[in-house]
C-alpha positions in Angstrom: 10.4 -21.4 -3.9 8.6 -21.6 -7.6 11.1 -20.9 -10.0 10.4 -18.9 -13.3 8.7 -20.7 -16.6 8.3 -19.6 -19.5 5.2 -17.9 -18.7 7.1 -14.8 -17.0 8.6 -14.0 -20.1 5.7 -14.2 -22.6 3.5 -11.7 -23.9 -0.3 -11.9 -23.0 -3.2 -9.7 -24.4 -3.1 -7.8 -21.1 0.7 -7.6 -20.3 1.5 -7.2 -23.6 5.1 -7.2 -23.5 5.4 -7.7 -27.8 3.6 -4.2 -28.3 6.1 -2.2 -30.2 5.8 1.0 -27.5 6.2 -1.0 -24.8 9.4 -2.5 -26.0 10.9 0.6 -27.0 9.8 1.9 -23.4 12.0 -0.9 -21.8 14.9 -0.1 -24.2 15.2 3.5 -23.1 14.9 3.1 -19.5 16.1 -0.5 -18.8 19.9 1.0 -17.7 22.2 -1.0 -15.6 25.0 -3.7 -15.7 22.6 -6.4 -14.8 18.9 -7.1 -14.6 18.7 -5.9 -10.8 19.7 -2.5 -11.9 17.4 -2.7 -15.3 15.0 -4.2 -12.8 15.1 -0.4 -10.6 15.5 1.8 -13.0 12.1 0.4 -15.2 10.5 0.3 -12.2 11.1 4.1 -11.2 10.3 5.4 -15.0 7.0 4.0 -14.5 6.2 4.9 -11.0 7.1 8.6 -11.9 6.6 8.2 -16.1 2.9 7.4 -15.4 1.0 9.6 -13.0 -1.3 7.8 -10.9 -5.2 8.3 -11.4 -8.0 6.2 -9.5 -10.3 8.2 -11.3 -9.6 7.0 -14.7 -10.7 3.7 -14.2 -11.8 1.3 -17.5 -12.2 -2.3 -16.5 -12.2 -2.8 -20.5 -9.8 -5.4 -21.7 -8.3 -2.1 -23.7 -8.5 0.1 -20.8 -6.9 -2.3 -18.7 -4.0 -3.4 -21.1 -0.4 -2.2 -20.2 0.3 -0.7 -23.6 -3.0 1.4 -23.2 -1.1 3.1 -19.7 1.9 3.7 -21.2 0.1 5.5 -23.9 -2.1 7.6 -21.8 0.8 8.4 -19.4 -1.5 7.7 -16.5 -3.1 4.9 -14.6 -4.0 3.1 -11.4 -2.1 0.5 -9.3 -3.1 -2.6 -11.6 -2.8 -1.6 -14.8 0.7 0.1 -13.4 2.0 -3.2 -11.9 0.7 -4.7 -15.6 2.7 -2.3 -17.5 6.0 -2.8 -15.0 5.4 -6.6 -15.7 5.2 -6.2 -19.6 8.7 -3.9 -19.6 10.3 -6.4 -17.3 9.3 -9.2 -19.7 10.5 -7.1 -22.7 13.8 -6.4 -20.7 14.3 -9.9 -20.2 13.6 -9.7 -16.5 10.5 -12.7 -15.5 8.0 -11.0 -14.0 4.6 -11.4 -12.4 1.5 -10.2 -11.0 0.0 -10.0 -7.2 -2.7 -8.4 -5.3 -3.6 -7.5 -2.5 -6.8 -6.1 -0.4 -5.4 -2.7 1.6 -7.0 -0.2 3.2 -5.6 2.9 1.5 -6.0 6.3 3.4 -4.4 8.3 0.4 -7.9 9.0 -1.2 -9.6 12.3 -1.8 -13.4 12.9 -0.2 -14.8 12.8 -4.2 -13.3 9.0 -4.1 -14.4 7.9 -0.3 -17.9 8.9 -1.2 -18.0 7.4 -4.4 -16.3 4.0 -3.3 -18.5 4.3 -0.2 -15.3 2.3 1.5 -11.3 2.7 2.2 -10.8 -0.6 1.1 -9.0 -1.2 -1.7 -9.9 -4.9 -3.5 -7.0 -6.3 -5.8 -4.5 -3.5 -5.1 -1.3 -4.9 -7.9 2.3 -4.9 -7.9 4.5 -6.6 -9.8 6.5 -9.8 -8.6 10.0 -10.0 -10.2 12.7 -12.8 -10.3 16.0 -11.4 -9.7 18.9 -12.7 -8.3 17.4 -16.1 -7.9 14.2 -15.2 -5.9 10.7 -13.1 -6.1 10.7 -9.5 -5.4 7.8 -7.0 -4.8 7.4 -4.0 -6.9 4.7 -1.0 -6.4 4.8 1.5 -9.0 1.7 3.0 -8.4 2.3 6.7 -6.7 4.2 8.6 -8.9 6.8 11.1 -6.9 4.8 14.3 -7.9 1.9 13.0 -6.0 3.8 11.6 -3.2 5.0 15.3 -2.1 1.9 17.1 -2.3 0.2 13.8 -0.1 3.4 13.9 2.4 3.9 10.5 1.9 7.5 9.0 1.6 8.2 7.4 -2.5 8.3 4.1 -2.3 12.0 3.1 -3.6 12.7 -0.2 -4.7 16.3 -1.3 -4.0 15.8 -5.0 -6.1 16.6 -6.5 -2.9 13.9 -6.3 -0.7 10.2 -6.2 -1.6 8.8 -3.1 -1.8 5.4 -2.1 -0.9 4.1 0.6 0.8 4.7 2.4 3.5 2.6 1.7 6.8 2.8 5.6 8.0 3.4 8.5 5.9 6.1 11.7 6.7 4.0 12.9 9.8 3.8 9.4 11.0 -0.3 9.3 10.2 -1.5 5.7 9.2 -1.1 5.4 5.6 -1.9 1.6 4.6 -2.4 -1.6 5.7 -2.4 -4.5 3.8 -6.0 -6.4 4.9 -6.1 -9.2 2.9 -3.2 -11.3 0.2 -4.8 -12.7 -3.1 -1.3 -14.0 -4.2 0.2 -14.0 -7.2 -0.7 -14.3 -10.9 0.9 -15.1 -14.5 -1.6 -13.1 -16.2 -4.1 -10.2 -14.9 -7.1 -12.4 -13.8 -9.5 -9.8 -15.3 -12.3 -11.2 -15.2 -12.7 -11.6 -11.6 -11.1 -8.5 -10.9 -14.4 -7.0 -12.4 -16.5 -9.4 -11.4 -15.1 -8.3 -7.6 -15.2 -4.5 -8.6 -18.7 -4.5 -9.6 -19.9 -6.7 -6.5 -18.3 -4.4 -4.1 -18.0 -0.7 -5.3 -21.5 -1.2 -6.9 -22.1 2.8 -6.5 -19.2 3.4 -7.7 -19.3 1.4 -11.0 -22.4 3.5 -11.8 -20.8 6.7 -11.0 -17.9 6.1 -13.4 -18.5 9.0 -15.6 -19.5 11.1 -12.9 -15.7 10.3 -11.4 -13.9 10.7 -14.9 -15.1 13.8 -15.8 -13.7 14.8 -12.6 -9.8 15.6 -11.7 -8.3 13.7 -9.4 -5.3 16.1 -9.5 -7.4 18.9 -9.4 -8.9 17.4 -5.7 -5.5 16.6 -4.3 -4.1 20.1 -4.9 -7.8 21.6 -2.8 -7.2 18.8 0.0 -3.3 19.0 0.3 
């Protein structure tokens, strides 16, 4: 198993884990006798702390920096996992990044037609060392949006990995993962958006179109 370096402790422009908000974030919310409880209890402040918005999608270095979610109180799954890495780091806790490919059936019809596909490229979480070995983190769907989807939160125990659910409450098909793009010391950015912008073409065009919209509006009309 690859053990921790320095790496998954240090600051980066993306994960930055030195930015003075971020570190006063992991101070208030870090509780727990030791880092597997610090470890849960960061990773439910951001899951719920940040809501969860696809359409508010900058693939800027700013936009895209954990510091800048944390701020705006919203995000999607990779700058999410970026910010759980950067509050993990500030706690003390190594942390980093993976990705995945899933084919992601909480959407809303504004963002299927727009993406022109259920696939999700380069879906994050956040990879932590605790207890002497890697476990998966997905913050992305804050509780809120959970309920009015029907979909069971995704808890995270600091034991097992946790990622999401195959089938929601009704038993419908939720997720699958389709593809593993593995893990990452730093958010590989640049071929995140060099990926976005091969594949959801239309939809890198029809970014303003998207954010002017409400993706919490469009949940509550199809839910």
């Amino acid at each position: 198993m690859e053990q921790p370096t320095p790496a998954h402790l240090a600051a980066t422009p993306l994960i930055d884990s030195d930015h003075p908000e971020v570190i006063a974030f992991a101070r208030q919310h870090a509780q727990g006798s030791d880092a597997r409880e610090r470890a849960v209890a960061l990773n439910l402040a951001v899951r719920d702390l940040i809501r969860y918005d696809p359409y508010k999608i900058d693939l800027s270095p700013q936009g895209m920096r954990a510091s800048t979610a944390l701020r705006q109180g919203h995000g999607w799954c990779v700058p999410k996992a970026a910010l759980l890495a950067a509050v993990c780091r500030a706690a003390g806790i190594p942390a980093r990044l993976g990705y995945a490919d899933v084919r992601n059936h909480l959407s809303t019809e504004r963002l299927r037609q727009t993406m022109q596909t259920d696939v999700f490229i380069w879906h994050g979480y956040a990879d932590l060392w605790l207890d002497g070995r890697w476990v998966k983190a997905t913050p992305a769907f804050n509780i809120e949006l959970c309920n009015k989807f029907g979909l069971l939160p995704l808890d995270f125990d600091g034991r097992s990995d946790s990622i999401y659910h195959p089938f929601d409450q009704a038993g419908n098909r939720h997720m699958e993962y389709v593809q593993q793009r593995g893990t990452f010391d730093d958010m590989p950015l640049a071929q995140i958006t060099s990926d976005f912008q091969r594949v959801y073409g239309h939809w890198m065009q029809s970014q303003n179109q998207l954010q002017a919209a409400s993706f919490e509006q469009d949940v509550q009309k199809e839910t």
